[in-house]
FILO-545905 format. One record per residue (C-alpha): chain; x, y, z negated; residue number from 1; residue in one letter. Coordinates in Angstrom, 3 decimals, padded with zeros to 6 digits. Each point is the difference from the previous one (the first is absolute). Example, Ala and Ser with C-alpha at 12.3 -4.5 7.8 and 13.67 -1.06 7.14 Angstrom:
<atom chain="A" x="012.300" y="-004.500" z="-007.800" resi="1" resn="a"/>
<atom chain="A" x="001.370" y="003.440" z="000.660" resi="2" resn="s"/>
% end
This chain:
<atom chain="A" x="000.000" y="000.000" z="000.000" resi="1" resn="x"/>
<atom chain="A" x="000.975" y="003.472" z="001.076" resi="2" resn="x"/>
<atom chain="A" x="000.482" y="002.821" z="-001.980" resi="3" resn="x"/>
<atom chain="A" x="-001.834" y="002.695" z="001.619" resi="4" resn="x"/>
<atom chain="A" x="002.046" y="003.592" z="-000.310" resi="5" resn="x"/>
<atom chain="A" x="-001.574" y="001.796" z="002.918" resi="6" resn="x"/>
<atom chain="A" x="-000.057" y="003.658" z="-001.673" resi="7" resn="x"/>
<atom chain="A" x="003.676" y="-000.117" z="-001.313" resi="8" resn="x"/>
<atom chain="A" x="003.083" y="001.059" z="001.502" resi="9" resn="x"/>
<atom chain="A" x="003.507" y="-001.670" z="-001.631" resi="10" resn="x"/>
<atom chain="A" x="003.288" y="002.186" z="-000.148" resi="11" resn="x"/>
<atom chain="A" x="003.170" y="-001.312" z="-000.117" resi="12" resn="x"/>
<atom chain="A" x="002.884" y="002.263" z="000.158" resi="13" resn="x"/>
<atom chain="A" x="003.325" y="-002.711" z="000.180" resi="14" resn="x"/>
<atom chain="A" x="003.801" y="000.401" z="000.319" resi="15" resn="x"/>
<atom chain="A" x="001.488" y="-003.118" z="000.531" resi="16" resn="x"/>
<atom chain="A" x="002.998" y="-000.250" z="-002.364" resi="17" resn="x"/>
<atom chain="A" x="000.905" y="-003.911" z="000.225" resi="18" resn="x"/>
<atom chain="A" x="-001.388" y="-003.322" z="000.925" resi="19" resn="x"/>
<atom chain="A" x="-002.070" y="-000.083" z="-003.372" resi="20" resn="x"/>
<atom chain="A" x="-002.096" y="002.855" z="001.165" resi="21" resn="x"/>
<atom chain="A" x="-000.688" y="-001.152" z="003.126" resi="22" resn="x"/>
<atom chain="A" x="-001.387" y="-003.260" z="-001.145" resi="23" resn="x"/>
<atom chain="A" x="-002.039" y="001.558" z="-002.162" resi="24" resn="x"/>
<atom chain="A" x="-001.719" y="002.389" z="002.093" resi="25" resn="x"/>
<atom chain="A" x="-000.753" y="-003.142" z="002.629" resi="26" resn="x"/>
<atom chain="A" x="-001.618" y="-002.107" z="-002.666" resi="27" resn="x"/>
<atom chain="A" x="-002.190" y="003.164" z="-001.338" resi="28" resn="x"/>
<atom chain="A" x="-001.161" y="001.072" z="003.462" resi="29" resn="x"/>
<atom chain="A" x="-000.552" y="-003.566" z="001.387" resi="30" resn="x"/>
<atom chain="A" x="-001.955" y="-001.124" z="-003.981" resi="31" resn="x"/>
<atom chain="A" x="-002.410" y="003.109" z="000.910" resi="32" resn="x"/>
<atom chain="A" x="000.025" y="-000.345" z="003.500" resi="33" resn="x"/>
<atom chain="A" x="-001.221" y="-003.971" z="-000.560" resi="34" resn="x"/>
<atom chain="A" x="-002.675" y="000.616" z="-002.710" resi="35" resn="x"/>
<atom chain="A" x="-001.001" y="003.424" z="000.752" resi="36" resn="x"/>
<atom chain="A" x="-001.690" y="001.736" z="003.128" resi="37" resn="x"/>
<atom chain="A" x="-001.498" y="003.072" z="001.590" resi="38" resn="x"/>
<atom chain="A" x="002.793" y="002.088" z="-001.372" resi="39" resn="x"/>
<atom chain="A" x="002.740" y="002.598" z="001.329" resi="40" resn="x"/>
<atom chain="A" x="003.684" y="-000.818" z="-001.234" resi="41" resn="x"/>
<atom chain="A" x="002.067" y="003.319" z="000.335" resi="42" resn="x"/>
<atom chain="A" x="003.826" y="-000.784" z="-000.495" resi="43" resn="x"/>
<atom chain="A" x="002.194" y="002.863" z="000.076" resi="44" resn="x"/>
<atom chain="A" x="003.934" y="-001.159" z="000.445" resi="45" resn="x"/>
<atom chain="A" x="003.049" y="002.652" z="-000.975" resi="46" resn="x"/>
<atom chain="A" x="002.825" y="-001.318" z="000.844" resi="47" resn="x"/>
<atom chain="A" x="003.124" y="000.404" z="002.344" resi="48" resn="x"/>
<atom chain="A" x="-001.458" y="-002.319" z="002.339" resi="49" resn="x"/>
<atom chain="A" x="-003.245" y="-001.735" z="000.598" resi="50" resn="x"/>
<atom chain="A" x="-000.396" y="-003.269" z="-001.641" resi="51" resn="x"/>
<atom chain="A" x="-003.148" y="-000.570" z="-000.445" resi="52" resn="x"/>
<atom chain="A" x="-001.303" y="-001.266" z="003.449" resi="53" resn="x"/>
<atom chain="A" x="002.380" y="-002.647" z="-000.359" resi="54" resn="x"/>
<atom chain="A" x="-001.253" y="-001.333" z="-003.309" resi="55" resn="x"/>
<atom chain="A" x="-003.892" y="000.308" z="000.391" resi="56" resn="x"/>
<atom chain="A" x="-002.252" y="-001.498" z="002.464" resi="57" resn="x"/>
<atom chain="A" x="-001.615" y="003.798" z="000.435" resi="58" resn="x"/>
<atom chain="A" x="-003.554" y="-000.319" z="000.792" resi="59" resn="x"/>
<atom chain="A" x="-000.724" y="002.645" z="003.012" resi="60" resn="x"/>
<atom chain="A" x="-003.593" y="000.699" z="-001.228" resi="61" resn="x"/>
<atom chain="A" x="000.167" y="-000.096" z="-003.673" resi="62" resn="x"/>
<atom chain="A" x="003.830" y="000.700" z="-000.845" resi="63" resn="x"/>
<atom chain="A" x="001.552" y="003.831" z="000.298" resi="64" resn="x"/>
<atom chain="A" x="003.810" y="000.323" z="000.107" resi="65" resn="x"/>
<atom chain="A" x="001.740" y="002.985" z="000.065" resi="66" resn="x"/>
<atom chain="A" x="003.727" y="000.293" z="-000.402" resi="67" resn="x"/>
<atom chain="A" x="001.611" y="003.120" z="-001.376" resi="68" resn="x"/>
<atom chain="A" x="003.720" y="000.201" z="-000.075" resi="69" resn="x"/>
<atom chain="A" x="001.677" y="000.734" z="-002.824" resi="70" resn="x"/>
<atom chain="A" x="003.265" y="-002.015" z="-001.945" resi="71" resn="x"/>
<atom chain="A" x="000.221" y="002.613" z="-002.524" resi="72" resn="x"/>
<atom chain="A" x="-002.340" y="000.128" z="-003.316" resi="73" resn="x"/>
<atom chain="A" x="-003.469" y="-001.288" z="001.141" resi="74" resn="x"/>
<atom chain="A" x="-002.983" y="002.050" z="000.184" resi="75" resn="x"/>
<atom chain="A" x="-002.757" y="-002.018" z="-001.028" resi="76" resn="x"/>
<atom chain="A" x="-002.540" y="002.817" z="-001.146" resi="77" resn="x"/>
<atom chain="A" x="000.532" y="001.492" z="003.628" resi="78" resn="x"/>
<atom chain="A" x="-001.035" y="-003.270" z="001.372" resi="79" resn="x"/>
<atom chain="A" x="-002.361" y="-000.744" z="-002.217" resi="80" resn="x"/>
<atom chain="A" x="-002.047" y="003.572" z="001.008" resi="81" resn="x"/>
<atom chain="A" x="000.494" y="-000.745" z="003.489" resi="82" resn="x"/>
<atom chain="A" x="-001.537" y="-003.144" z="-000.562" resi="83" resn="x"/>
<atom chain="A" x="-003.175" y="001.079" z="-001.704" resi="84" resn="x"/>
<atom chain="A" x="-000.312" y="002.855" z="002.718" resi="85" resn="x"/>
<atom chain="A" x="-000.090" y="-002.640" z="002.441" resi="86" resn="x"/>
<atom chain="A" x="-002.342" y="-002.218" z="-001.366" resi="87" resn="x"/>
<atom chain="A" x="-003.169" y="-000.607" z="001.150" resi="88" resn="x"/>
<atom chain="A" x="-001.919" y="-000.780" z="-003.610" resi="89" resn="x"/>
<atom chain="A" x="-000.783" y="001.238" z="-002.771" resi="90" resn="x"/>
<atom chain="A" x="001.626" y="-002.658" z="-001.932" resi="91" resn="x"/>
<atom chain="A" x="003.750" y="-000.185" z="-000.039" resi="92" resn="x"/>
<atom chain="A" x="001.819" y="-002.922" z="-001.329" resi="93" resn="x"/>
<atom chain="A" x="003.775" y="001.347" z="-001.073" resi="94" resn="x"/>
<atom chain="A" x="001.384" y="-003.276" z="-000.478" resi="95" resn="x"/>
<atom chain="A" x="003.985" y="-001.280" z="-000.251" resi="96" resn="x"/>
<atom chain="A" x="001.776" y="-002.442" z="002.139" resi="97" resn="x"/>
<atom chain="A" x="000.508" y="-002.086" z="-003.365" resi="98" resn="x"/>
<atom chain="A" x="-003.501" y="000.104" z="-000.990" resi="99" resn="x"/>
<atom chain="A" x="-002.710" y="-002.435" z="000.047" resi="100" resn="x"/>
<atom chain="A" x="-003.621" y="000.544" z="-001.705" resi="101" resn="x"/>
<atom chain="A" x="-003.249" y="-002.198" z="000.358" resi="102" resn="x"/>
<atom chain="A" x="-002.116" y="001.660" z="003.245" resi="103" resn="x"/>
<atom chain="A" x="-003.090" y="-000.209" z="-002.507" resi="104" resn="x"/>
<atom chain="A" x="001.628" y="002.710" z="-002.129" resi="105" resn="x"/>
<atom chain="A" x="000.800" y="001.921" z="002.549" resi="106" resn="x"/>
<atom chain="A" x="-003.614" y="-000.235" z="001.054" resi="107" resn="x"/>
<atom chain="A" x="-000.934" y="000.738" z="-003.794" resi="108" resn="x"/>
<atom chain="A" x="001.872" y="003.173" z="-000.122" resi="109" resn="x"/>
<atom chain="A" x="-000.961" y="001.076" z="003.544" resi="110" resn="x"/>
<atom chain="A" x="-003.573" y="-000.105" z="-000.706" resi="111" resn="x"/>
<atom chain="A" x="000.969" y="002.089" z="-003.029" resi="112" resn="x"/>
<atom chain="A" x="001.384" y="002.379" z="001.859" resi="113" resn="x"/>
<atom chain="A" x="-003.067" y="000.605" z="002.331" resi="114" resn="x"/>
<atom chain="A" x="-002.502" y="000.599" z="-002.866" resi="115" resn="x"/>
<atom chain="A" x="001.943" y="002.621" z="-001.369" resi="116" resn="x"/>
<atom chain="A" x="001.312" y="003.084" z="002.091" resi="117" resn="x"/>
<atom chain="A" x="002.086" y="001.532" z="-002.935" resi="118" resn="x"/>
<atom chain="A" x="001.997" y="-003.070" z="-000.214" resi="119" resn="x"/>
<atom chain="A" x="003.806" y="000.083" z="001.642" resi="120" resn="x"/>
<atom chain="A" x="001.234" y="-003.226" z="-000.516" resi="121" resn="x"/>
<atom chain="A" x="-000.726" y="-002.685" z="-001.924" resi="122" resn="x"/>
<atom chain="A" x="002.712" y="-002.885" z="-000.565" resi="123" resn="x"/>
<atom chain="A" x="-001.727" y="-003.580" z="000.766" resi="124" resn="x"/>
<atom chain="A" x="001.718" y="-002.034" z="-002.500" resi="125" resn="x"/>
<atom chain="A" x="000.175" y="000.642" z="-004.093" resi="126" resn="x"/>
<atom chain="A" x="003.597" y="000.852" z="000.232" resi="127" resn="x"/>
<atom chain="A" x="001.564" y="-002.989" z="-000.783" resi="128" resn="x"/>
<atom chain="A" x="003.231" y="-000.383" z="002.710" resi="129" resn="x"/>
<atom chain="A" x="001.162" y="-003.101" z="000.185" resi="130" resn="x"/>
<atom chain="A" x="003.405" y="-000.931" z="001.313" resi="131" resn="x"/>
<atom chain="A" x="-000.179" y="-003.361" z="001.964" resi="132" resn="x"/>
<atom chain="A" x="003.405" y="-001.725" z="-000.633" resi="133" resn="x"/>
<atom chain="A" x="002.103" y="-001.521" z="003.341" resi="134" resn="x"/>
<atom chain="A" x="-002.023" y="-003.566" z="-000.344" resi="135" resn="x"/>
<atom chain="A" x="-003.582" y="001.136" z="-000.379" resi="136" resn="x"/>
<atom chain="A" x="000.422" y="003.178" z="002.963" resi="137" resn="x"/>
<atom chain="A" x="001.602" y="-002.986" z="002.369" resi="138" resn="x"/>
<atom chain="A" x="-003.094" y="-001.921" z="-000.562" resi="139" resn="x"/>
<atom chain="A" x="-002.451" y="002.512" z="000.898" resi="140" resn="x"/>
<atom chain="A" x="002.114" y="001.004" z="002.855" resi="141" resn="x"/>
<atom chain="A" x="-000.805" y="-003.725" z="000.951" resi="142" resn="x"/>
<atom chain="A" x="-003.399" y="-000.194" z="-000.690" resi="143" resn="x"/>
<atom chain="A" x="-001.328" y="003.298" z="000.223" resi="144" resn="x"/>
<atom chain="A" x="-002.608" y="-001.071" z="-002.663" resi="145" resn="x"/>
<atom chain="A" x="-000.871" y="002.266" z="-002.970" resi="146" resn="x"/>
<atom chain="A" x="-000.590" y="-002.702" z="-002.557" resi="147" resn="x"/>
<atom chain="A" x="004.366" y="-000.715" z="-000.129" resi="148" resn="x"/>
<atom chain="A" x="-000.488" y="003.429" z="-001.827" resi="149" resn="x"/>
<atom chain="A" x="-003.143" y="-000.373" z="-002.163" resi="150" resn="x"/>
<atom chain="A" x="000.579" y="-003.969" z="-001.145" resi="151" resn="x"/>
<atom chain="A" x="002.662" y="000.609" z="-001.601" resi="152" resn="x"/>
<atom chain="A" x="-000.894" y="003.061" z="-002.354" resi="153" resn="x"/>
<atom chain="A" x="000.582" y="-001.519" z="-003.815" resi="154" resn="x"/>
<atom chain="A" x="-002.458" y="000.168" z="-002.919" resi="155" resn="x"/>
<atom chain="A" x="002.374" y="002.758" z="-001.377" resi="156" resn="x"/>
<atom chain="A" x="-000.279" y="002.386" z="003.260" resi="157" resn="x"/>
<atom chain="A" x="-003.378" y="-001.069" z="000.478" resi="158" resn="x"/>
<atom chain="A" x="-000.938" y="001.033" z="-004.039" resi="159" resn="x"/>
<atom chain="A" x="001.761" y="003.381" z="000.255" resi="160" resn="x"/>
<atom chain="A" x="-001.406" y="001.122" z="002.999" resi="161" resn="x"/>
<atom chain="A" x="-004.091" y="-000.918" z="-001.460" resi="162" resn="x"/>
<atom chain="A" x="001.110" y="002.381" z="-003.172" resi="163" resn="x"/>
<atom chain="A" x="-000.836" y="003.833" z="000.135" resi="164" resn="x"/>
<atom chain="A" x="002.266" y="001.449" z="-002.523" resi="165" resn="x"/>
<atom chain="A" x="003.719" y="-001.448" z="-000.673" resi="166" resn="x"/>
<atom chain="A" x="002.132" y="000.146" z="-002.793" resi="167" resn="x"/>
<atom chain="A" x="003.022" y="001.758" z="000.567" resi="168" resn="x"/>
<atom chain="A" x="002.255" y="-002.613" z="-000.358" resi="169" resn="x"/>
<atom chain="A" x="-001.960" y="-002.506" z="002.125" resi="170" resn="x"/>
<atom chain="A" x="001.140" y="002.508" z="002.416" resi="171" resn="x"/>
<atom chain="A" x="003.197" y="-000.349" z="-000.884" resi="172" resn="x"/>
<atom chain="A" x="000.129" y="-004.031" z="-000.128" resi="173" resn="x"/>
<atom chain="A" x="-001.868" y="-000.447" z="003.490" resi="174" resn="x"/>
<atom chain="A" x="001.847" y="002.747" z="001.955" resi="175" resn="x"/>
<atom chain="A" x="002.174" y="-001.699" z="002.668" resi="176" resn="x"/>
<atom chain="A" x="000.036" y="-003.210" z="-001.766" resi="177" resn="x"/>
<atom chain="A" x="-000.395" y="-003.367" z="002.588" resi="178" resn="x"/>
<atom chain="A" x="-003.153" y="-002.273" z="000.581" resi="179" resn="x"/>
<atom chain="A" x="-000.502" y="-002.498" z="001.600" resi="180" resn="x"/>
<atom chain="A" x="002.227" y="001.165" z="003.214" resi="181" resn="x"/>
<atom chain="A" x="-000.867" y="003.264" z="-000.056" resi="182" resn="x"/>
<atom chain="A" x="001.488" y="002.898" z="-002.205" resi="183" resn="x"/>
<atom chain="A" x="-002.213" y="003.411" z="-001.680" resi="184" resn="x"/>
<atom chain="A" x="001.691" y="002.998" z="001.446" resi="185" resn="x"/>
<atom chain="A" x="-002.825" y="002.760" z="-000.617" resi="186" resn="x"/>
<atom chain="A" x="-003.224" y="-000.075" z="-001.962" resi="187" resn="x"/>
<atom chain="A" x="-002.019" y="002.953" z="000.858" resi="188" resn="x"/>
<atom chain="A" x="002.031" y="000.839" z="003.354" resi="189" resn="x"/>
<atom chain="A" x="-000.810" y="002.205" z="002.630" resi="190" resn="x"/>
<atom chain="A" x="001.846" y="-000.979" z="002.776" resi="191" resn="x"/>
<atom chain="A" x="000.217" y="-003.254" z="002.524" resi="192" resn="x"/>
<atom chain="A" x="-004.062" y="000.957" z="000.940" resi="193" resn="x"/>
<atom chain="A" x="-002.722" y="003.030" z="-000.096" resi="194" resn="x"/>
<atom chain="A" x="-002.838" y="000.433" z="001.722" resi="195" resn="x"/>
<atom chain="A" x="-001.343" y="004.004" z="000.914" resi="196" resn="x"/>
<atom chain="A" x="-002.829" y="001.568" z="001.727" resi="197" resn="x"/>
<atom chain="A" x="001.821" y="001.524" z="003.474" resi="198" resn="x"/>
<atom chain="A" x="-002.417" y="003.440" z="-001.059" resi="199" resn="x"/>
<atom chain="A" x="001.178" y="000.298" z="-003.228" resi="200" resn="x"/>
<atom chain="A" x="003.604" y="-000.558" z="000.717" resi="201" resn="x"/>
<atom chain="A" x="-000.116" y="002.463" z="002.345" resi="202" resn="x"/>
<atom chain="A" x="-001.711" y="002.629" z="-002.727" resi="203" resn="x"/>
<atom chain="A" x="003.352" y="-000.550" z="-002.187" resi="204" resn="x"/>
<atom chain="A" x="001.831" y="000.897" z="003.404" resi="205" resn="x"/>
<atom chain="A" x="001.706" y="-004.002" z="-000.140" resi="206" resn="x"/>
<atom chain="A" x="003.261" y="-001.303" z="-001.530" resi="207" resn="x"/>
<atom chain="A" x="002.075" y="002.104" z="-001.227" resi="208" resn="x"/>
<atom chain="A" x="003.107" y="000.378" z="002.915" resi="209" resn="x"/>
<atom chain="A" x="002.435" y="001.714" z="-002.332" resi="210" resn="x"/>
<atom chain="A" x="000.788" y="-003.075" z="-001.883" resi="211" resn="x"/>
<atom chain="A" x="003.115" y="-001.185" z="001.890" resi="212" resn="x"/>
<atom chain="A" x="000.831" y="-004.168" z="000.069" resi="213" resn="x"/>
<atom chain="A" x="-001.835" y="-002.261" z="-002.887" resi="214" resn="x"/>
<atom chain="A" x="-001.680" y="001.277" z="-002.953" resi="215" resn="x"/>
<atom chain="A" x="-002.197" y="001.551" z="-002.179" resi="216" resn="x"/>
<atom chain="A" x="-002.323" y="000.841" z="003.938" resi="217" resn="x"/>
<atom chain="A" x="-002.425" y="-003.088" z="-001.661" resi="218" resn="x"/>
<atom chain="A" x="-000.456" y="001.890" z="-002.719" resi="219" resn="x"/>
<atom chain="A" x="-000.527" y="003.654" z="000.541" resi="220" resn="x"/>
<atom chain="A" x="-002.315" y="-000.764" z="002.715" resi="221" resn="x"/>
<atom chain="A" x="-002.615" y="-001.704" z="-001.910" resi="222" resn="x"/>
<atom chain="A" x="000.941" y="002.510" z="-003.173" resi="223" resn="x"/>
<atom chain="A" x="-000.293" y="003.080" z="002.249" resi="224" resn="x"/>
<atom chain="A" x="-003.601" y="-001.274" z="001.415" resi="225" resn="x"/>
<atom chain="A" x="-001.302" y="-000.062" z="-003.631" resi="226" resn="x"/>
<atom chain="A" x="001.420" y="003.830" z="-000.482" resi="227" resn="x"/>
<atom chain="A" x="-001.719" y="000.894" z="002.899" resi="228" resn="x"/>
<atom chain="A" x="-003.698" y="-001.151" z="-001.312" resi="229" resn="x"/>
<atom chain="A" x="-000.369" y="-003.646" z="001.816" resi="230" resn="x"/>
<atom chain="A" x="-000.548" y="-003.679" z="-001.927" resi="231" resn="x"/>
<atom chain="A" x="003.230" y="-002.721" z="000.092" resi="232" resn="x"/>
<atom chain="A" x="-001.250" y="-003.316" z="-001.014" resi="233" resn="x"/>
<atom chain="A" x="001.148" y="-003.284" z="-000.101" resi="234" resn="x"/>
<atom chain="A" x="-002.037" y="-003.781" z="-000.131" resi="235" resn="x"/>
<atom chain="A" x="-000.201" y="-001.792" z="-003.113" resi="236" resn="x"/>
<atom chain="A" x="-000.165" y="-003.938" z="-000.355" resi="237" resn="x"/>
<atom chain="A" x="002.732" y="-002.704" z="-000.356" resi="238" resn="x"/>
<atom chain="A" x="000.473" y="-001.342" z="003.300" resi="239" resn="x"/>
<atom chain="A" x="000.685" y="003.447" z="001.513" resi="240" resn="x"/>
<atom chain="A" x="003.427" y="000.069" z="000.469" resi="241" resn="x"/>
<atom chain="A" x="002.935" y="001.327" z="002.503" resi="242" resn="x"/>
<atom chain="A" x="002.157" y="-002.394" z="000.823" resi="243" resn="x"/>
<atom chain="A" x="003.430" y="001.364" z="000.994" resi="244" resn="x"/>
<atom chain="A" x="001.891" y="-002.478" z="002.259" resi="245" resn="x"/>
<atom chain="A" x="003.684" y="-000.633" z="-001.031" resi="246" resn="x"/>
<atom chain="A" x="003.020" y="001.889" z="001.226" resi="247" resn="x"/>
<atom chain="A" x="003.396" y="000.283" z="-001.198" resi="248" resn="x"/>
<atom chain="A" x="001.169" y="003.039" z="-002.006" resi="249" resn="x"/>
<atom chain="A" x="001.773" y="002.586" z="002.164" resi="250" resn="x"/>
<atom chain="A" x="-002.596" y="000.334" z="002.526" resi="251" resn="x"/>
<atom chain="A" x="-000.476" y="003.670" z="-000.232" resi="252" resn="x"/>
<atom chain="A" x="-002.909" y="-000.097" z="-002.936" resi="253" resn="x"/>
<atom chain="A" x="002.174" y="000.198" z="-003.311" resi="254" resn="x"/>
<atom chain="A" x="000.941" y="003.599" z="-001.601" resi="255" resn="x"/>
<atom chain="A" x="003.760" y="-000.205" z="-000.534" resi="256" resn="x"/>
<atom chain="A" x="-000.200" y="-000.320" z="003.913" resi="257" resn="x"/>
<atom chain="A" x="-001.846" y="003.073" z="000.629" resi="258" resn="x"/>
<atom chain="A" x="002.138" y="003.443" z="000.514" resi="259" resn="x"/>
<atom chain="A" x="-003.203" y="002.083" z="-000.325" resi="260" resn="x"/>
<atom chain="A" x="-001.787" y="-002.119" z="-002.864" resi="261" resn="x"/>
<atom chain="A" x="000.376" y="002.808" z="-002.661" resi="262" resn="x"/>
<atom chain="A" x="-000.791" y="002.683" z="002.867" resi="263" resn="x"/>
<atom chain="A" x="-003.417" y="-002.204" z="000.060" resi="264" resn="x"/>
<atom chain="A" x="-000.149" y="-000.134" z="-003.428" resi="265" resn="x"/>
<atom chain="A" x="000.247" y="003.890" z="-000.627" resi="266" resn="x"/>
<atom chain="A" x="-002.076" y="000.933" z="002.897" resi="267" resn="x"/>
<atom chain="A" x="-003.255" y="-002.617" z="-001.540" resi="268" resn="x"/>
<atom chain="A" x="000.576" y="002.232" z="-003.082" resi="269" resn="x"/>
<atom chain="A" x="000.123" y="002.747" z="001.905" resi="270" resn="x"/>
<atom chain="A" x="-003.681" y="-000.258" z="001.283" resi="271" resn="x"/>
<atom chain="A" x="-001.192" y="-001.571" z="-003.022" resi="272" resn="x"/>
<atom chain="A" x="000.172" y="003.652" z="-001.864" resi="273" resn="x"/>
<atom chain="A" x="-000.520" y="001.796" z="002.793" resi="274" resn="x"/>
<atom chain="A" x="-003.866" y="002.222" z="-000.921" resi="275" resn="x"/>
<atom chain="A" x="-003.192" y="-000.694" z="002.015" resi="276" resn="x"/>
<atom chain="A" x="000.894" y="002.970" z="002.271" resi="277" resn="x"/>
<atom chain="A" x="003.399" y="-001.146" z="000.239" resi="278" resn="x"/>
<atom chain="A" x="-000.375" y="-003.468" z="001.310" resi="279" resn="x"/>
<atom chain="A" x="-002.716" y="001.350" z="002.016" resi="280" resn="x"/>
<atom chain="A" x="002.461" y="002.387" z="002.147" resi="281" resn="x"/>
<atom chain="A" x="002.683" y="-002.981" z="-000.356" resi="282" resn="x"/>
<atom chain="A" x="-001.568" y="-002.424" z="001.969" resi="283" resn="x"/>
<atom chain="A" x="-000.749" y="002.663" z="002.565" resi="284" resn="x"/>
<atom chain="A" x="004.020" y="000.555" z="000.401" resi="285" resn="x"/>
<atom chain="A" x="000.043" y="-003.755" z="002.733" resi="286" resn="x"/>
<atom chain="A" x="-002.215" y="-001.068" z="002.714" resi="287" resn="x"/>
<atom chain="A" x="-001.298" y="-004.115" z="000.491" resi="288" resn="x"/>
<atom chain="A" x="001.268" y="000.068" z="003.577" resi="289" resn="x"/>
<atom chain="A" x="003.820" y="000.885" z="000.195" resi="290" resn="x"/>
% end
């Protein structure tokens, strides 16, 4: 049985640093692209060459690529805003190469997002990220099949997730500790998948194109919306999950690698005090299309 997506648009904006990454982004497109249909897949590749064509059997109806070069600090909030001005629906799904979530919560948070107009985004898992070790991400590279993930979930993730309120130091205990084949890297994260409505986005004027390279652009964006008078939400419920496929450290996602991390940092800050009038002229200071 098909999931039915007609109404949502994916982006994926994608540098291919090694072989890791590449794998990764074929098993996510072709997991969606066999259980899913009547949806737009917009992949946006920086890079010093293309790769992309090479790695992905592109569908010519459904799949967009555009190829922007670039070998120097990526740009993904520039892609990303080209991406939602190019979309044709309302519903955007920003997802990661490494990133795999259920289609029916994607469907959950997309019908969210169509009953209310003042919402921006709304993340379709609980915000649980959960780090598939090399074993586990090989076998759903095989198999495609979502169940490699959700079988084996233990008693212990499966008992934290159900409670509301943690103590601090059940925090502390679960936090990157191992399971089963699979590791805890965030618990209330906001990156690896969000979902916005395209009219919305476009009222906060996009992502943010002044943060330069990886960091802190997940975060001000959905921080900035809230300052600006719209609703970020995020699913509840055990099984929703984002599952982040395994790649090596030093493939271009850790801070000590990042020259501009603390430029990031300051500049989220930076926005974060900024007054209502402030923030208001800020975000008139870029355009979507560049």
């Amino acid at each position: 049985l098909m999931h039915n997506l007609e109404g949502i648009t994916f982006l994926t904006f994608v540098r291919i640093d090694n072989q890791e990454r590449a794998d990764n982004l074929k098993a996510m497109h072709s997991y969606y692209r066999n259980t899913c249909d009547n949806y737009t897949h917009i992949i946006i590749e920086e890079d010093s060459e293309s790769k992309i064509p090479d790695i992905l059997e592109l569908d010519p109806d459904n799949d967009k690529y555009i190829f922007q070069k670039n070998d120097k600090e990526w740009r993904k909030c520039i892609a990303y805003n080209k991406g939602i001005m190019l979309s044709e629906t309302n519903i955007i799904n920003l997802i990661d190469t490494d990133a795999i979530i259920h289609p029916d919560f994607l469907l959950e948070a997309a019908d969210k997002l169509r009953s209310n107009q003042n919402t921006a985004l709304i993340y379709p898992y609980n915000g649980m990220f959960l780090c598939t070790e090399k074993s586990l991400k090989e076998e759903f590279c095989e198999k495609l099949d979502y169940e490699c993930f959700y079988s084996r979930l233990t008693p212990v993730l499966k008992k934290f997730i159900a409670i509301e309120r943690h103590a601090e130091q059940d925090v502390r205990r679960l936090l990157y500790s191992k399971h089963n084949g699979m590791s805890v890297e965030h618990l209330w994260s906001k990156g690896g998948c969000v979902m916005g409505r395209r009219d919305v986005l476009i009222k906060c004027n996009g992502y943010n194109p002044n943060f330069k390279g990886w960091g802190y652009e997940d975060d001000e964006m959905p921080d900035r919306a809230v300052k600006l008078g719209y609703n970020v939400e995020r699913l509840a419920g055990e099984e929703k999950i984002c599952w982040h496929l395994f790649h090596e450290d030093g493939t271009g996602s850790q801070k000590d690698t990042q020259p501009k991390y603390d430029y990031n940092k300051n500049l989220y800050f930076k926005v974060m005090n900024m007054t209502d009038k402030e923030l208001k002229e800020y975000i008139t200071t870029w355009t979507m299309i560049n």
